[in-house]
N, C-alpha and C positions, 0 to 999 in steps of 0.2 A: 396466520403468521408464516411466513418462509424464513428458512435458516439456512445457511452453507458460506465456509470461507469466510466469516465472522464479518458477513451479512443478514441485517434481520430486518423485516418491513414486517410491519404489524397496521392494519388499517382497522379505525372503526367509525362511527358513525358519520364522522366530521374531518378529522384527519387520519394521513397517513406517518408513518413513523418509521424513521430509517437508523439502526444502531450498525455501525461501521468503527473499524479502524480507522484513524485520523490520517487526512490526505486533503493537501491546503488545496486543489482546485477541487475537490468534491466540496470545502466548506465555500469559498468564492460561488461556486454555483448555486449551492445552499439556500444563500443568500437571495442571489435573483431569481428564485423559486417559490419567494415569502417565504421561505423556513425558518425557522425560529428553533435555537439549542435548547434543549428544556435540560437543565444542570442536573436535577433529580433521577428524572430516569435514562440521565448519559443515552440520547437521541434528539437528532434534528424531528421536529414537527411541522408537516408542510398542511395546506387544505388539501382535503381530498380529491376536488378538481385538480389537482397539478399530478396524480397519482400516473398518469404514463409519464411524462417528463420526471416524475423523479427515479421510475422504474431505469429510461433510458439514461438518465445521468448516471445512476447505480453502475450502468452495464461500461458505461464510456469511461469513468474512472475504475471501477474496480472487476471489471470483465463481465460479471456478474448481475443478475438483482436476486442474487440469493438461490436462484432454482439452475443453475446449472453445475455436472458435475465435478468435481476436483482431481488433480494428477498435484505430483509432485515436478518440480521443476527446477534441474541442476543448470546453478548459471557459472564462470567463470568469470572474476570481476577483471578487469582490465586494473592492471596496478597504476596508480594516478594518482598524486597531489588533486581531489576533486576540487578545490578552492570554493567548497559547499560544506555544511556542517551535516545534511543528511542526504545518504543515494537511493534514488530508487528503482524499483526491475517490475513490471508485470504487476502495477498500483500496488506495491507495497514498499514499505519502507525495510530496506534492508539493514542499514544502520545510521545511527547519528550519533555525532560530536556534541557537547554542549560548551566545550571550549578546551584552547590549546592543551593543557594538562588534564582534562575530564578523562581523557579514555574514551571509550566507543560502547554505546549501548547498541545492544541487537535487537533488529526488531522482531517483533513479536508472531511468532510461526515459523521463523529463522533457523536455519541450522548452519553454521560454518563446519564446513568437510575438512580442510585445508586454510592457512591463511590466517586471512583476519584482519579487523580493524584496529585503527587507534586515531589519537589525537595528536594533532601538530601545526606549524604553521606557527602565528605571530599571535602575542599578547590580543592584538590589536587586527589580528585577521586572522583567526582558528580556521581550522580545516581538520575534516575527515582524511584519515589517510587508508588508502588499502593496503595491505602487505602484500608481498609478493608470492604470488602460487594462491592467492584467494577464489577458495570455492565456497561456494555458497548451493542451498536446498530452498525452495520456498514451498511448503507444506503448505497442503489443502487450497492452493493457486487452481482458480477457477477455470477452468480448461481451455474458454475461448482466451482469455488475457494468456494464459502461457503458450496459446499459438500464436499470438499476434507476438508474441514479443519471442520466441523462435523466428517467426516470417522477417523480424527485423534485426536478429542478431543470430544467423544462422551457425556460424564460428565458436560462438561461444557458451551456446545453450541448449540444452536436451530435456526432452521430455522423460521424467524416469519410472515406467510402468511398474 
């Protein structure tokens, strides 16, 4: 079993088994992988044949397949009407809306520095909202994703040792 950044791949005779944070293009791929959600033990189940392809889908949505190291990673959210109900930084979910008057749940490993979320927009089209001066932490972010997503947002995000 490998663990890190709330990745876990467990293989045994027949399949392999991947428990992850929820991220709708890791499930889409999932999918054309044969993986199959097994509800019980909250993990996708793929065959064992497909075990490098699910290693490398691990790594391309969530930096990771569990064996590389973690940093923390301070990002600055750009303040925006997202006209999205959840944002994301470096494959995780940093927060979501469930609807105009919900409020904003944090995602999970989250830390708001500054700032902060909430909910807004129309009955009939909610939106995440970010506040102004939103700082955000993504704890235990797998090293390679918080460089990829530094190399692509150099302005507004730091690696914080």
């Amino acid at each position: 079993m490998t663990t890190m950044a709330g990745i876990s791949l467990t293989a045994d005779s027949d399949t392999i088994s991947v428990q992850s944070p929820y991220h709708p293009r890791f499930v889409s791929r999932a999918r054309e992988l044969a993986g199959k959600w097994d509800v019980g033990a909250r993990a996708w189940r793929f065959p064992l044949s497909q075990s490098e392809r699910v290693r490398s889908l691990c790594q391309e949505v969530y930096g990771t397949d569990g064996t590389a190291p973690t940093v923390t990673l301070r990002v600055a959210v750009p303040e925006q009407g997202t006209r999205q109900l959840q944002l994301w930084a470096a494959g995780r979910s940093l927060a979501r809306a469930y609807g105009r008057d919900s409020g904003a749940k944090i995602g999970e490993g989250i830390v708001v520095v500054s700032g902060g979320f909430t909910s807004g927009g129309s009955r009939a089209n909610p939106e995440l909202v970010v506040k102004t001066g939103t700082v955000v932490e993504i704890l235990d972010c797998p090293e390679p994703a918080a460089e990829a997503y530094l190399a692509d947002h150099p302005e507004t995000a730091e690696i914080v040792r």
